[in-house]
C-alpha positions as CSV (number, residue, x, y, z in Angstrom):
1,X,17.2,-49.8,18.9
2,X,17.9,-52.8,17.0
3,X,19.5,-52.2,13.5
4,X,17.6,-53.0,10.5
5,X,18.5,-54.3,7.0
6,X,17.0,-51.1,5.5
7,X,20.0,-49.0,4.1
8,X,19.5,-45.7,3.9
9,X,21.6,-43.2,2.1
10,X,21.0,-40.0,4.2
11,X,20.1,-41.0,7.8
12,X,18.6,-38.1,10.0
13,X,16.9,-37.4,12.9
14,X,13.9,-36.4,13.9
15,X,15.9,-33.0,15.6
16,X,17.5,-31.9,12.4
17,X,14.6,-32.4,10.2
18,X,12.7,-30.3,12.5
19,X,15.5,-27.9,12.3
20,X,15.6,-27.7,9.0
21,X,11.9,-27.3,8.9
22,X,12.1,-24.2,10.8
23,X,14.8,-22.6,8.9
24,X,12.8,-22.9,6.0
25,X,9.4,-21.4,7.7
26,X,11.8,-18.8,9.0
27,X,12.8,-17.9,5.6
28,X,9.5,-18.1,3.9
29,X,8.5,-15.5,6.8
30,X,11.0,-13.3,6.1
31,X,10.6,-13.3,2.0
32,X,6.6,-12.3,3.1
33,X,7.8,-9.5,5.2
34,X,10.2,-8.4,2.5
35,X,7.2,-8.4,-0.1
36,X,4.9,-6.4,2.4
37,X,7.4,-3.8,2.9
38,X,8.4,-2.8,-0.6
39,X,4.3,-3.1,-1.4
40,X,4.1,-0.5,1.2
41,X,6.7,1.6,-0.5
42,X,5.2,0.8,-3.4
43,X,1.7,2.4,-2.0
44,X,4.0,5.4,-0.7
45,X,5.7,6.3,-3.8
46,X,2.3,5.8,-5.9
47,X,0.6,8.5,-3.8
48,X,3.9,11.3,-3.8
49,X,4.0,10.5,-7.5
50,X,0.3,11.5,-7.8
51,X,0.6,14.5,-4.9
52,X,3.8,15.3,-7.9
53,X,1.8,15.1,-11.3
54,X,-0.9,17.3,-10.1
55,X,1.5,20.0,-9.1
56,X,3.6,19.9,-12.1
57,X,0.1,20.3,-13.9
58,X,-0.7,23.4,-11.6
59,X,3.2,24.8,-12.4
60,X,2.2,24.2,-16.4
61,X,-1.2,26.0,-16.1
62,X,0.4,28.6,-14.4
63,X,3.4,29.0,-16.6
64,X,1.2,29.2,-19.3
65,X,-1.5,31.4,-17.7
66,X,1.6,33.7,-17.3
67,X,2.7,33.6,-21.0
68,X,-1.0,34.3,-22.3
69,X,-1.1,37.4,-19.9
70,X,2.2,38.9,-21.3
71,X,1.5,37.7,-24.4
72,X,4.7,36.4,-25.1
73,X,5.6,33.2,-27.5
74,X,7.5,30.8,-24.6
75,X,8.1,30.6,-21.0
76,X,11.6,31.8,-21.6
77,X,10.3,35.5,-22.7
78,X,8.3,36.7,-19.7
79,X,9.5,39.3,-17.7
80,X,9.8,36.6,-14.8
81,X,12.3,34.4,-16.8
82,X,14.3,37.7,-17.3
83,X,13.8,39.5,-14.0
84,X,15.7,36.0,-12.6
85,X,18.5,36.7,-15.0
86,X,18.2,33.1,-15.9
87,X,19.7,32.5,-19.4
88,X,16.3,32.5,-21.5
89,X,18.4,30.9,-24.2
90,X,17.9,27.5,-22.9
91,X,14.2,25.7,-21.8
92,X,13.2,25.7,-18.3
């Protein structure tokens, strides 16, 4: 090629540019996979977290089915509490 008067202050290729062009496609794939996988845990955790709350509401109706049958004040005086030998000085 013959030189030219043009003065350039970086000169590349056409190799490297593509290079660098496919690092940077290589990392914007990888930053989309990252954000589908912690969406997907996201999804996961949403759903245990829900399968969670409805059986801690089930464990509180219970608990306080329990406490209107014995007809005690708290949790901490039914004859399950004590039959454990838990100390029923302290909330469960």
């Amino acid at each position: 090629m013959a030189p030219t008067s043009r003065k350039e202050i970086i000169q590349l290729n056409g190799l490297t540019i593509l290079i660098g062009m496919a690092i940077v496609a290589n990392l914007l794939v990888l930053g989309f996979v990252y954000r589908w996988h912690s969406h997907q845990l996201f999804k996961q955790n949403k759903i245990h977290n829900f399968a969670y709350t409805a059986l801690v509401k089930i464990e509180h109706d219970l608990k306080n089915e329990v406490v209107d049958l014995e007809g005690v004040a708290t949790w901490n005086d039914t004859a399950y509490v004590r039959a454990l030998g838990k100390n029923i000085s302290t909330p469960q």
